[in-house]
Structure formats: structure tokens, C-alpha cells
C-alpha positions as CSV (number, residue, x, y, z in Angstrom):
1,X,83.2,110.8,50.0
2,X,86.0,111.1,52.8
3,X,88.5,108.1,53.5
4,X,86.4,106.8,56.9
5,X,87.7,108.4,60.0
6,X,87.2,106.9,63.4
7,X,83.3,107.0,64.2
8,X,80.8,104.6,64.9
9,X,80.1,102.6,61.9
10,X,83.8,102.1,61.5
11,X,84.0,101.1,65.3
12,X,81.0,98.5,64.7
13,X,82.9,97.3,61.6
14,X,86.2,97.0,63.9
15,X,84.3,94.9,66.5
16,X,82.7,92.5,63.9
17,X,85.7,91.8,62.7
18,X,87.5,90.9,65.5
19,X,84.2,88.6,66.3
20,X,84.4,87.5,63.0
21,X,88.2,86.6,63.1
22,X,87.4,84.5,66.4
23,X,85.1,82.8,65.2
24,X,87.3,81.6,61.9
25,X,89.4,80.4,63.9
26,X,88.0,78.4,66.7
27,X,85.9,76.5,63.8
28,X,89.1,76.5,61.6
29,X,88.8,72.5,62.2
30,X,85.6,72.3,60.3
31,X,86.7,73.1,57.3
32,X,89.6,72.2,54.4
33,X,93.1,73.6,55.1
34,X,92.7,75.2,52.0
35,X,89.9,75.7,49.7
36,X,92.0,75.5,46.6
37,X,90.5,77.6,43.6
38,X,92.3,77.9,40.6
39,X,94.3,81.9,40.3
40,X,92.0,82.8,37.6
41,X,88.6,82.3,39.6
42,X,90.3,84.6,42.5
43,X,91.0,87.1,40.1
44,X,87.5,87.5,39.2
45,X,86.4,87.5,42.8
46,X,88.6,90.3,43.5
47,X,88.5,92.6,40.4
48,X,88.3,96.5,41.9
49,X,85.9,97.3,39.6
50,X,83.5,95.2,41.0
51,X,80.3,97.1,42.7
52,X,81.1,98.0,46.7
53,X,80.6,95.4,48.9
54,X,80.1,94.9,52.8
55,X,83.3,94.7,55.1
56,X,82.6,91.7,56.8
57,X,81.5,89.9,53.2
58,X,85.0,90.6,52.1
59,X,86.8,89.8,54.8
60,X,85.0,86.5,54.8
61,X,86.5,86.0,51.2
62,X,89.8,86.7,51.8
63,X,89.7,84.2,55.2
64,X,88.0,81.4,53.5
65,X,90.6,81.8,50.2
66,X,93.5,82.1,52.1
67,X,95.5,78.9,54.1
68,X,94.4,78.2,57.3
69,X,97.7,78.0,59.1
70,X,95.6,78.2,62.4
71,X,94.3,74.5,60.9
72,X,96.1,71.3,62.9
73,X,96.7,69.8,59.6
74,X,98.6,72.6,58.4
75,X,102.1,71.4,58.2
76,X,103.6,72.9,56.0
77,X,106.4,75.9,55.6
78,X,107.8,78.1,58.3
79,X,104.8,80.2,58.8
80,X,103.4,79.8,61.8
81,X,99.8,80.3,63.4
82,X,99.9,83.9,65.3
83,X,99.5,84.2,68.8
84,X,96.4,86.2,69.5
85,X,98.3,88.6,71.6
86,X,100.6,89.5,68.9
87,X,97.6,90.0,66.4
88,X,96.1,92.2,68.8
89,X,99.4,94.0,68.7
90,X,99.5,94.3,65.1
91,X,96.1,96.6,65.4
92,X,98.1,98.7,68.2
93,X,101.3,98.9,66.0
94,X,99.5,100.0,62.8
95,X,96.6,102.6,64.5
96,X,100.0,104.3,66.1
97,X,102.2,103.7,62.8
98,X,105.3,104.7,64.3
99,X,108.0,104.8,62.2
100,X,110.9,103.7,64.6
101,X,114.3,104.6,62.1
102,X,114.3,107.7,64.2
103,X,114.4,108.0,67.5
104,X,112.1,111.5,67.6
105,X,109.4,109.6,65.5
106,X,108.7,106.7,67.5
107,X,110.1,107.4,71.3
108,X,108.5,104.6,72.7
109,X,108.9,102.4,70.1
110,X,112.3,102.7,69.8
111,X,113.0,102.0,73.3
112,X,110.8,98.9,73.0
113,X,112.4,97.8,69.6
114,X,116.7,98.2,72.1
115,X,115.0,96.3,74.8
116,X,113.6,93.4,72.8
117,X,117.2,93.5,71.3
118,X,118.9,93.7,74.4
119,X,116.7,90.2,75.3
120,X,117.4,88.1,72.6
121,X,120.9,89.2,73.0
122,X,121.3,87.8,76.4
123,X,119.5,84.8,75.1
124,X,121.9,84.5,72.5
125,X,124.9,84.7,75.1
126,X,125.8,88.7,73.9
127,X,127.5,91.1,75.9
128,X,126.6,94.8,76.6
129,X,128.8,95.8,73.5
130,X,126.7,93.9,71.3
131,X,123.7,95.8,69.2
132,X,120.9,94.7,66.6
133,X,117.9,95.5,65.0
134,X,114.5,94.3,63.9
135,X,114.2,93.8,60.4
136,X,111.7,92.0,57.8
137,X,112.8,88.3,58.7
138,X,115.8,85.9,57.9
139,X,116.9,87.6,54.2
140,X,116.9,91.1,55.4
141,X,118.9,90.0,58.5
142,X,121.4,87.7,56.7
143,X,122.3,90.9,54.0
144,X,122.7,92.9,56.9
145,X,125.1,90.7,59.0
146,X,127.1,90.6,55.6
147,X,127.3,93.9,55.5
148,X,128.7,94.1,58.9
149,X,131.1,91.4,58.0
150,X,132.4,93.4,55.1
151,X,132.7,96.3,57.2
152,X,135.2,94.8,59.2
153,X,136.6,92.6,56.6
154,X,136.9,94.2,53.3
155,X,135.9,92.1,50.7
156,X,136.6,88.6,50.0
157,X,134.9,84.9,49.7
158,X,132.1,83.6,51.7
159,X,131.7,80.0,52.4
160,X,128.4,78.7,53.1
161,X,126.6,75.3,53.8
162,X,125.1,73.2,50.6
163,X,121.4,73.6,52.4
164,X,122.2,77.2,53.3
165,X,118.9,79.4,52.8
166,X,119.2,80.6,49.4
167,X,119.1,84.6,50.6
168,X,122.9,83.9,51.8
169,X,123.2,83.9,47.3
170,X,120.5,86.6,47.1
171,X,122.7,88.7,49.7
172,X,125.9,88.2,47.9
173,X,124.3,89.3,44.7
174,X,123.4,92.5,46.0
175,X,126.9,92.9,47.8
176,X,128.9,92.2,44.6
177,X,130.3,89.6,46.1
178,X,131.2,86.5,43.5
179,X,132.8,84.1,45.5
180,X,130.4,82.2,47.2
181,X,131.4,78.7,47.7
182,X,129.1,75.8,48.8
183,X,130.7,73.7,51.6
184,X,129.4,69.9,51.1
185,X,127.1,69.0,54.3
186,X,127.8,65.3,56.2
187,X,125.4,62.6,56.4
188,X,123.5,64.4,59.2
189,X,123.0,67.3,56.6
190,X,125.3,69.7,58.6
191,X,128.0,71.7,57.4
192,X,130.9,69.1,57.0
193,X,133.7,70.5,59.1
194,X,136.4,69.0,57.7
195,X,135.2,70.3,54.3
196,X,134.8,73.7,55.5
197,X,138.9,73.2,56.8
198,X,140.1,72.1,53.7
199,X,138.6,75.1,51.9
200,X,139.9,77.3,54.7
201,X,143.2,76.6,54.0
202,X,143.1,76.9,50.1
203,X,142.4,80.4,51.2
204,X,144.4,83.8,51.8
205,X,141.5,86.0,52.0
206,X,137.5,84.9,53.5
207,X,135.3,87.5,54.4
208,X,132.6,85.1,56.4
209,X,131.8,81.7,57.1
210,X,128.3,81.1,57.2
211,X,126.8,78.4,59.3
212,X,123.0,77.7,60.2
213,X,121.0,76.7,63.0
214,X,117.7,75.2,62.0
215,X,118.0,74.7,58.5
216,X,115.2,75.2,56.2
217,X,115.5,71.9,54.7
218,X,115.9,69.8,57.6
219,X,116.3,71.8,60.4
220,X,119.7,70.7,60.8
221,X,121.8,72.6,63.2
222,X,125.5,72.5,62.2
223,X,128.5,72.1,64.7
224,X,129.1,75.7,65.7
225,X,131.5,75.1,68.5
226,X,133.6,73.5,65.7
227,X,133.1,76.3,63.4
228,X,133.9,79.1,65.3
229,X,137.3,77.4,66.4
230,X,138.2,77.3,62.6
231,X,136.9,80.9,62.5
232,X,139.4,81.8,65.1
233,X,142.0,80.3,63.6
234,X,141.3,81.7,60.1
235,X,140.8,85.0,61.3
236,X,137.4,85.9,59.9
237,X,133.9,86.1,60.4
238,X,131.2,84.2,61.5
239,X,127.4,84.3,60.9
240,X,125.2,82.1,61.8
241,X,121.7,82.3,59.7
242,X,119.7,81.1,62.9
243,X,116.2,82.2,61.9
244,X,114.1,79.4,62.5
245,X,116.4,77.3,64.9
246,X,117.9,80.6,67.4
247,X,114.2,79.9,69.2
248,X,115.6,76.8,70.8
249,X,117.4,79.2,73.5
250,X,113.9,79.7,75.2
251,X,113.9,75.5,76.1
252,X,116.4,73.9,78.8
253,X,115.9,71.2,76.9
254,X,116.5,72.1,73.5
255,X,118.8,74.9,74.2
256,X,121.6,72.6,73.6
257,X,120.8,72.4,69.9
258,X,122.1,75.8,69.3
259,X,125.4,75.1,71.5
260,X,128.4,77.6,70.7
261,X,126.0,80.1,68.4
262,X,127.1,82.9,71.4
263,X,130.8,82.9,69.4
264,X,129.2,83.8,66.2
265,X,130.0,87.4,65.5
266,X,126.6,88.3,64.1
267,X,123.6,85.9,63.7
268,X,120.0,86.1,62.2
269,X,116.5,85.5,64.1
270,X,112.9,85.6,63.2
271,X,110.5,85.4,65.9
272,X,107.6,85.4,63.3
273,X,108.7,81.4,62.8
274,X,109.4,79.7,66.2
275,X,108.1,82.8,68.3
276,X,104.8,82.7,67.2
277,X,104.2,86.3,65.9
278,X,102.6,87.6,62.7
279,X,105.1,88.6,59.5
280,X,107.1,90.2,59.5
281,X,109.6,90.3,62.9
282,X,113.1,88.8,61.9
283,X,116.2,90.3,63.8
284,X,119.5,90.3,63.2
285,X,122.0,90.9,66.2
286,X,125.8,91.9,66.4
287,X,128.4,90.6,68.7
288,X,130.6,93.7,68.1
289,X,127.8,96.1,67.8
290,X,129.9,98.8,66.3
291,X,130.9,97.2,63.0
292,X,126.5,97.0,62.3
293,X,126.8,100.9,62.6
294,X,130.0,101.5,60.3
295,X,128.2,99.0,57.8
296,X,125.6,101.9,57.6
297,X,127.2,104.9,57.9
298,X,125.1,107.7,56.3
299,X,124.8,111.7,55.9
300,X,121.4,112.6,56.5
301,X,121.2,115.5,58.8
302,X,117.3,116.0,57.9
303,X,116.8,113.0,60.2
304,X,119.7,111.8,61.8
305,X,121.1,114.3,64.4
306,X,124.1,113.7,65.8
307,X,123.1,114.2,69.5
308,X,120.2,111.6,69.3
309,X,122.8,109.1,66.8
310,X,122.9,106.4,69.6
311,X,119.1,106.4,70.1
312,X,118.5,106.3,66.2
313,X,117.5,102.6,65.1
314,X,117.9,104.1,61.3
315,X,121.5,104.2,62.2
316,X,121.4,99.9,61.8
317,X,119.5,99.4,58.8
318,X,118.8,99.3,55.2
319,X,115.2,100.8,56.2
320,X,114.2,103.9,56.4
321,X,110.2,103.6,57.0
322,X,110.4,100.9,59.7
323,X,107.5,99.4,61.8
324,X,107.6,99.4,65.1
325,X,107.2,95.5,65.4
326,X,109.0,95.0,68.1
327,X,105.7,95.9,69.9
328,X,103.9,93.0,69.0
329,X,106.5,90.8,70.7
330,X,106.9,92.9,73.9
331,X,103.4,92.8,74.6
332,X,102.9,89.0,74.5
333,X,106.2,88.7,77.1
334,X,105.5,91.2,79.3
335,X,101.6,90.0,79.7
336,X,102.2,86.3,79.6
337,X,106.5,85.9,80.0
338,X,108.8,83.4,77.8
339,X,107.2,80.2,79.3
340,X,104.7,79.7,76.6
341,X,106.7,80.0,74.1
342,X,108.8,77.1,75.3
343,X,106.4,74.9,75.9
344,X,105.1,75.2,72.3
345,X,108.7,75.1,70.6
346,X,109.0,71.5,73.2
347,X,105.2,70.4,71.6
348,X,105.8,70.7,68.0
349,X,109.2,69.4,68.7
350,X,107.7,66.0,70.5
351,X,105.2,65.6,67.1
352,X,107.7,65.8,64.9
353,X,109.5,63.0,66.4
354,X,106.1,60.8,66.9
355,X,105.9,61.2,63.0
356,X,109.4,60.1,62.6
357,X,108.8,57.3,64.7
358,X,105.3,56.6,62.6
359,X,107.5,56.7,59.1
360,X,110.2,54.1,60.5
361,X,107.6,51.9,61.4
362,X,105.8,52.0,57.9
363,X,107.6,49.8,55.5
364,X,106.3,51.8,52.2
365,X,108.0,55.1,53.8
366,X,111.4,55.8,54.8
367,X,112.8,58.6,57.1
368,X,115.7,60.7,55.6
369,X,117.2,62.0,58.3
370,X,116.5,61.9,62.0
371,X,114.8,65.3,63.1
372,X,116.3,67.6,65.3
373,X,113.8,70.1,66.0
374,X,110.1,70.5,63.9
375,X,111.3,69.8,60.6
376,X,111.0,66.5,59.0
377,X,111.6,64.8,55.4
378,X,110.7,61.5,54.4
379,X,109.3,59.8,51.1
380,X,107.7,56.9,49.8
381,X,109.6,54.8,48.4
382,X,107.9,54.5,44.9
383,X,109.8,57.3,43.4
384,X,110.2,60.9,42.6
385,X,107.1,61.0,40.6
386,X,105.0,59.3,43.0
387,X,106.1,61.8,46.0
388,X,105.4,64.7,43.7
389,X,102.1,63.6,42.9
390,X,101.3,62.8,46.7
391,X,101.7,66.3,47.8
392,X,100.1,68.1,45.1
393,X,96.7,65.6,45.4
394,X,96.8,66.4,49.1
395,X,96.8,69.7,49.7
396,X,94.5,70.0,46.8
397,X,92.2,68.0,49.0
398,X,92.6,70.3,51.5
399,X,92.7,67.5,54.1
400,X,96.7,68.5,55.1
401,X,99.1,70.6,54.3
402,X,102.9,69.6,53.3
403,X,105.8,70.9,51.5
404,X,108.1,68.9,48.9
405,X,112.0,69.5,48.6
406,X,114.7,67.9,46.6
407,X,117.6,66.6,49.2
408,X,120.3,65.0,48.0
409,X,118.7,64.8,44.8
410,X,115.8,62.9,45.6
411,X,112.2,64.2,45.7
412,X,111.2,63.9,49.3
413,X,108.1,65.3,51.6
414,X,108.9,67.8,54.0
415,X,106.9,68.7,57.0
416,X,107.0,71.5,59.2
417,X,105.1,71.1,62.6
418,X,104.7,74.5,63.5
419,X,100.9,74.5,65.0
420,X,100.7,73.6,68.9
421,X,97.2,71.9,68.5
422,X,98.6,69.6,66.0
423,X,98.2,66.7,68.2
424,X,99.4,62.5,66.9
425,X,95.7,62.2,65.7
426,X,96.5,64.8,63.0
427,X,99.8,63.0,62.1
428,X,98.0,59.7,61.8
429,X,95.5,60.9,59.4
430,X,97.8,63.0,56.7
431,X,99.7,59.4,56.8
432,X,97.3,57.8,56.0
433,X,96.2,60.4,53.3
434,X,99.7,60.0,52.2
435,X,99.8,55.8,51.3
436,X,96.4,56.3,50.3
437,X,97.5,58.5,47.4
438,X,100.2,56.5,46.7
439,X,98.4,53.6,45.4
């Protein structure tokens, strides 16, 4: 038997899929948000060795298994529901498989991939000199802004937030790098300025400050204006790990959450969070576009010519097989434009503060922190034990879906409204899931 090649039966399976596909998810409201089944029962459904079975039948396992992040009542982590166009544009990206590290393999690609750069640069506030690359998401960006920051730097400490994403540590790892000191966050759970001073000046030698917009936790957005004056006057560099929160740009109204992030010298972005596309599309962007290339500088004359060097994406990144993703997110703007996408960051914003305003007003809950964008954390106030076991008996009920974090060291639930159908008649039900659990 040949691997199937593009005839008919393979183009009937290709259509009932897709119908398939639309139909899980238009009727994704009839059923659990996820139909929990212990790991050893899926391991027996999906042994190899089991006899061949029917495309659809299979797809129809893994769909019904899997979350339903397409589900209103999925509120959970920073994976969002895929736009439709973008899914679509996942099937274009992989029938092509362009490999877009060099220019020669992926022409079009490539030139997609520098203008979807060139966009969320002038978002960003970026000048011409300023250059970037699509990566895997947030991690992936943050090692590589590091690695500019070292190429202009040298070595030396790098001083991050307490809630900083835990890749910044990851990074640093794989950098060498031992000094990584935690700067205490304020009562607002933002980077505490006049923390990040004093450690500043303890200092002869920091290779980069890193700050975040949109933190996982809390979505917190730390003071960047203040930031990158103590950058200037320390002389070093800034990041700003902005995957989830960078988004904000697309709103007039929430644009001014990210205020000052144009002074950051490189910064992280992962329109497969508040963008709407499928994993993976992160991106991480340059202000000085030439220290990204020197932080990459490599001798491989088997694909990277010299005359073509500008043109080569390869040139920028860790990766040397690299999707052409940037496809999926230039499709959706240039057939329906940015609007959309602001509208649905301003929606999931306007829930999460209806849910805030729901907790305050609850006497057995209590809000820890005010919400700034679509991320929310409150608890009941029973205990640790109690919150633990709320979350864990309610997605098992498949009725909602919620995350759990420890912040300042208290067990707390976290919420992430990342759907744009989930409407205040989804909020009011996992609440009232949540105290009835409780008792």
C-alpha cells in the first residue's frame, strides 16, 4: 500500500472533515467542556496496534477527548478558540509546507512572514531599523530576545518580575546565565519600581531587565514608562515579555495598558493567545534589528548565501525547519482587517470585569486583584483546600473550565476569558458551580 496521494477518496475524506469539524463546533454547547476519561482508558483507545479504522471515526475520538476550547464555559489557560479563517489557513500552510528559514524555499512566505513583522512593529511603535521573526510562542521569543540582549551586552545579571513567566528561568538556563534575580511585585502585582531601582544600583554590570505586559498570573501590566527610564539610566537592556498582553495595541481603548512598551529594546508577542490563531504563532521583535542578526550569526553556505542574507528569516532564529505561520495571520487581516480582533480583545475584556464585579458582590468569595485585561483570580474564602478541591470537581464535571494558581502564597482560582461567546450567562453559572462545590 502507497501513503494516499491526492485522489478522490482522500478529497471526500477532506470534505467530511471539514463538515464534520463544523459541525463539533456549532453544537460544541451541547456537550461537557471536557469529557474527562482517566489517561489509562485513552491509552487503550489509541493503541496503534489496534485494527484500521474509518477517518471520520477517529477524528470523532480525538474531538470528543480533547477540551472544547470553542465551549463558552471554557475559561481556562491562554489558549484560545481559533478563528475559522486561521484554521483554514493552517490546511493552506501545511499542503504548501514551506519551510520559510530560507528565503529560496519559501519566496512567498517569507515575504508574508517581513510584512506581518513589519505590522506588529508599527503597532508596537518600531521604526524602519527594527526587525523580528515568527517563532513557536512566548518561550521561544523570550530566549531569543536574550540572546539579542547578550549580543549587545556581554554577559551579566538579568532582573525579572516575581510573576515573570517561568521561560525567562528556562531561557537563562540554556544561556548559562546564573544570575537571575526576582524583583518583588507591589500590591497591584506589577514589577515594584522602586525595588527594581534599588537592585539597579547594587549593580556594576545587568545584561537585561525584564518587564511584562499581561502577565500570566494576573495579567498585570507593569509600569514600562517607569522601567525604561531606569533602563536609560542604567545603561542596559530592556525586554518586555508581552505575549499575551502586546494584543491590547489593536483597541483605542485598551491600548493604553501597554503604554511606553515602544522603548523596550526587544519585546515578545503571541498572536496564537489574544489574536485568535491556532498554535503555534508567537513573535518576537527587535528595536535595533541588527543586534537579533549578530545574536545568530552562522556559517552555513549550503543555505545561507550571502547575496540573499537580508531576505533569509533563518538569519533571526534558533530554527532551521520553520513554518510558514505567518500565513495563517495574514489571511484573516487581509480578508476581514484588525477590527475583529479588537472587538473580541474589548468582549472578553468587559466579562472579565462583570465576573469581578459578580465576586465582590458574593460575600463567600473575594477578588484578589482588580483585572486589567481577561485574566482574573479570586477564591473562596474557606481555604486552600477548599479552592483546590473546587476546581478539580469542576472541570471534572465538565460543566466549566478553570485554572488554579498560588499568588502570594495562597491557593486561588484563576480564570482566563479568552472565548468571545462567553456571554454573563456563562459566568453566572460556573459561580454558581463554584459555591455549590464549596459546601
Amino acid at each position: 500500500m502507497s501513503i494516499p496521494s491526492f485522489d478522490s477518496t482522500t478529497r471526500r475524506f477532506a470534505h467530511d472533515l471539514v463538515d464534520f469539524l463544523f459541525d463539533h463546533v456549532e453544537r460544541v454547547d451541547e456537550r461537557p467542556v471536557v469529557d474527562w476519561t482517566p489517561a489509562e482508558d485513552l491509552r487503550r483507545m489509541v493503541r496503534l496496534d489496534l485494527p484500521h479504522a474509518d477517518g471520520i471515526e477517529l477524528a470523532r475520538l480525538v474531538a470528543e477527548k480533547s477540551i472544547q476550547l470553542h465551549h463558552p464555559s471554557y475559561m481556562g489557560h491562554q489558549v484560545c478558540p481559533p478563528s475559522p479563517i486561521a484554521i483554514l489557513g493552517d490546511l493552506l500552510i501545511s499542503t504548501l509546507n514551506q519551510s520559510t528559514a530560507v528565503s529560496e524555499m519559501s519566496p512567498i512566505g517569507t515575504v508574508i512572514e517581513k510584512e506581518i513583522v513589519r505590522w506588529l512593529a508599527t503597532l508596537a511603535g518600531y521604526g524602519e531599523e527594527a526587525e523580528g521573526t515568527m517563532v513557536s510562542g512566548g518561550s521561544a521569543a523570550n530566549l531569543t530576545a536574550l540572546l539579542a540582549a547578550r549580543a549587545k551586552r556581554g554577559s551579566g545579571a538579568v532582573l525579572v518580575s516575581a510573576d515573570t513567566h517561568y521561560s525567562m528561568a528556562r531561557a537563562a538556563a540554556i544561556m548559562g546565565l546564573e544570575d537571575v534575580v526576582k524583583i518583588e511585585t507591589d500590591d497591584h502585582h506589577r514589577m515594584s519600581v522602586n525595588a527594581l531601582a534599588r537592585e539597579l544600583a547594587k549593580r556594576d554590570r545587568v545584561m537585561a531587565i525584564v518587564a511584562t505586559a499581561g502577565s500570566t498570573a494576573t495579567g498585570a501590566f507593569d509600569d514600562l514608562e517607569a522601567i525604561a527610564d531606569l533602563r536609560d539610566r542604567h545603561d542596559t537592556w530592556l525586554h518586555v515579555d508581552s505575549a499575551h498582553g502586546a494584543s491590547v495595541l489593536l483597541s483605542e481603548r485598551l491600548a493604553p495598558l501597554a503604554k511606553g512598551l515602544h522603548r523596550a529594546d526587544s519585546l515578545s508577542w503571541d498572536p496564537h493567545k489574544m489574536l485568535w490563531m491556532p498554535v503555534s504563532l508567537g513573535a518576537v521583535l527587535v528595536r535595533d534589528g541588527i543586534w537579533l542578526r549578530r545574536a545568530f550569526q552562522a556559517d552555513a553556505p549550503y543555505l545561507f548565501h550571502a547575496e540573499r542574507e537580508a531576505e533569509n528569516l533563518g538569519a533571526m532564529t534558533i530554527q532551521c525547519s520553520k513554518r510558514a505561520d505567518a500565513i495563517k495571520l495574514w489571511l484573516s487581516l487581509r480578508m476581514h482587517g484588525p477590527r475583529p480582533f479588537a472587538e473580541a480583545i474589548e468582549c472578553v475584556t468587559d466579562v472579565t470585569r462583570y465576573l469581578y464585579e459578580r465576586v465582590n458582590e458574593i460575600e463567600e468569595l473575594e477578588a484578589m486583584h482588580e483585572p486589567e485585561l481577561n485574566i482574573f483570580c479570586f477564591r473562596h474564602r474557606s481555604g486552600d483546600e477548599v479552592n483546590h478541591a473546587i476546581r478539580e470537581k469542576l472541570i471534572r464535571g465538565g460543566t466549566a473550565w478553570i485554572t488554579s494558581t498560588v499568588l502570594k502564597g495562597q491557593r486561588v482560582l484563576r480564570v482566563t476569558m479568552i472565548n468571545p461567546r462567553t456571554t454573563r450567562a456563562h459566568v453566572d453559572r460556573m459561580l454558581e458551580d463554584v459555591l455549590r462545590l464549596a459546601r
